[in-house]
C-alpha positions in Angstrom: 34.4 246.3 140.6 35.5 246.9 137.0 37.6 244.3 135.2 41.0 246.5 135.8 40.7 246.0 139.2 39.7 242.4 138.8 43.2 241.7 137.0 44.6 244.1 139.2 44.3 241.7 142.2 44.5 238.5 140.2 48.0 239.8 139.3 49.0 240.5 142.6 47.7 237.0 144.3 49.9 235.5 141.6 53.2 237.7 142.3 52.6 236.7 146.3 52.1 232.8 145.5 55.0 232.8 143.0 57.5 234.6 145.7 56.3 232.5 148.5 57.2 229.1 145.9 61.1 230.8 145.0 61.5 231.4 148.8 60.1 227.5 149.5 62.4 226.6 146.7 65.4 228.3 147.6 65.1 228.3 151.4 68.6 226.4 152.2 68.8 227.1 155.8 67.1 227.2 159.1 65.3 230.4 159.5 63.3 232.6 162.1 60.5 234.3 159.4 58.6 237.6 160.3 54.8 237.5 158.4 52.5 239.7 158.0 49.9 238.5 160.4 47.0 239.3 158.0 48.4 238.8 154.8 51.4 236.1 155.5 53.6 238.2 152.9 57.7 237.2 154.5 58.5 240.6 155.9 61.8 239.6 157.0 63.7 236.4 157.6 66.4 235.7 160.1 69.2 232.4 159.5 68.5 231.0 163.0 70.1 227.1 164.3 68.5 224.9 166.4 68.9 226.0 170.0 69.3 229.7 168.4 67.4 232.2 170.5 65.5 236.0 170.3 63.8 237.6 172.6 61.4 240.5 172.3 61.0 244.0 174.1 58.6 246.3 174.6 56.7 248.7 177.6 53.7 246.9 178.8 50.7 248.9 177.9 49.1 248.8 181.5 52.0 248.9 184.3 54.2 251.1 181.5 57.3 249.1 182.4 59.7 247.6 180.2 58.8 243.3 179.4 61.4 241.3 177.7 60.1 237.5 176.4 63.0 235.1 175.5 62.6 231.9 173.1 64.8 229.8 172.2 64.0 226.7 169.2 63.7 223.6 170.5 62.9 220.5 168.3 62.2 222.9 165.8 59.5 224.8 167.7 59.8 228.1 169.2 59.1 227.8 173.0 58.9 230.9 175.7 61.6 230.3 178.0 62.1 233.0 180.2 60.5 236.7 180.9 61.9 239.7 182.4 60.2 242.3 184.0 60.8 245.4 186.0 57.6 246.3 187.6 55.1 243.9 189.0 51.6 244.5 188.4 48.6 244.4 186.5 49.3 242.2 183.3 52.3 240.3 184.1 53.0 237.4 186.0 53.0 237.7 189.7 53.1 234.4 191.2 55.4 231.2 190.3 54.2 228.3 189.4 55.6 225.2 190.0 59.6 224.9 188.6 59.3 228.4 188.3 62.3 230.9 189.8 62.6 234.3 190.7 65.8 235.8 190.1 67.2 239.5 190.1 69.7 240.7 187.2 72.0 243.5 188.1 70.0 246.2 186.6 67.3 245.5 189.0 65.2 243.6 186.4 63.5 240.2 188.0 63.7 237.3 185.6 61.1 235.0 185.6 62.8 230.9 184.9 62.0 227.7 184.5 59.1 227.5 182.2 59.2 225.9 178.7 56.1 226.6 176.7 55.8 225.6 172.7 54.4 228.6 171.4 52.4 227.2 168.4 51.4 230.6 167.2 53.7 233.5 168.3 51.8 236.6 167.3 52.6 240.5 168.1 50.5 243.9 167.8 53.0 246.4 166.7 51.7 249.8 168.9 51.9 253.0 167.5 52.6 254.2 170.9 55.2 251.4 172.2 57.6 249.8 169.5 58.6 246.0 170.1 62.4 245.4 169.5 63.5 241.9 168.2 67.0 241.4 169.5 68.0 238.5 166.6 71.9 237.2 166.2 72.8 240.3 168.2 70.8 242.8 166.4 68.3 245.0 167.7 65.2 245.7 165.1 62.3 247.9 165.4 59.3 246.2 164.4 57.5 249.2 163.6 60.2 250.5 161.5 60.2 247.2 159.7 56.4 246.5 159.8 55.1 249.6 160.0 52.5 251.3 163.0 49.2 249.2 164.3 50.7 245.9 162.6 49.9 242.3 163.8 52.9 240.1 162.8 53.5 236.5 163.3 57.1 234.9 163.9 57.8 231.4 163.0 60.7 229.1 162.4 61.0 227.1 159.3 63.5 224.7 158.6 65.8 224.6 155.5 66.4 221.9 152.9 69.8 221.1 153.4 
């Protein structure tokens, strides 16, 4: 590796720490924050109040039916809440567990209830084949648009300084 390239990346590991410190040093309010899950460079960021919630879509890659995971922050943790699916079969949920309901939306979707589980480390692998749509403040984004095809992104919740 020549010594270009050497400054090349030295200059580039500075540019990411110093944007990561203005956006610590300037983040005023509560936020839902899209990462690139190898790099942790903010892709996007969301302003997002405690009991806000987002949900995620996308076609299951096995059954090839539509799956739609809603979170809501809690405590200042993002925790799974409900799912909605419209096929049952191999790779999603078939049987309740205990506090767990079955219900049917009009659409003929059946929404799975009555869980609450902290998701510590909510990750995503953006398909080239099936997009993921974040549905945030009642906006629908394409995560491949935004991160690009064959991604792995992380979504976490950070709160402001106020």
């Amino acid at each position: 590796m020549s010594f270009k390239q050497i400054v090349g990346i030295v200059v580039a590991i500075m540019v990411v720490i110093i944007a990561t410190a203005i956006f610590h040093m300037n983040h005023t309010e509560d936020c839902l924050i899209l990462r690139n899950g190898r790099t942790g460079n903010i892709l996007v960021s969301y302003p997002m109040e405690e009991g806000g919630e987002f949900s995620v879509r996308f076609m299951h890659s096995v059954n090839k039916s539509p799956v739609e995971d809603r979170y809501r922050i809690e405590n200042g943790e993002i925790v799974v809440y409900e799912t909605v699916y419209y096929n049952f079969g191999a790779g999603v949920q078939t049987e309740l567990e205990d506090g767990q309901t079955l219900t049917y939306g009009e659409d003929g979707s059946m929404i799975v209830s009555g869980f609450h589980k902290v998701m510590l480390d909510l990750s995503y692998n953006v398909s080239p084949v099936y997009d993921h749509i974040l549905v945030v403040n009642g906006e629908e984004v394409s995560l491949r648009q935004l991160c690009g095809e064959d991604r792995f992104i992380t979504i976490g919740y950070e709160k402001g300084k106020k």
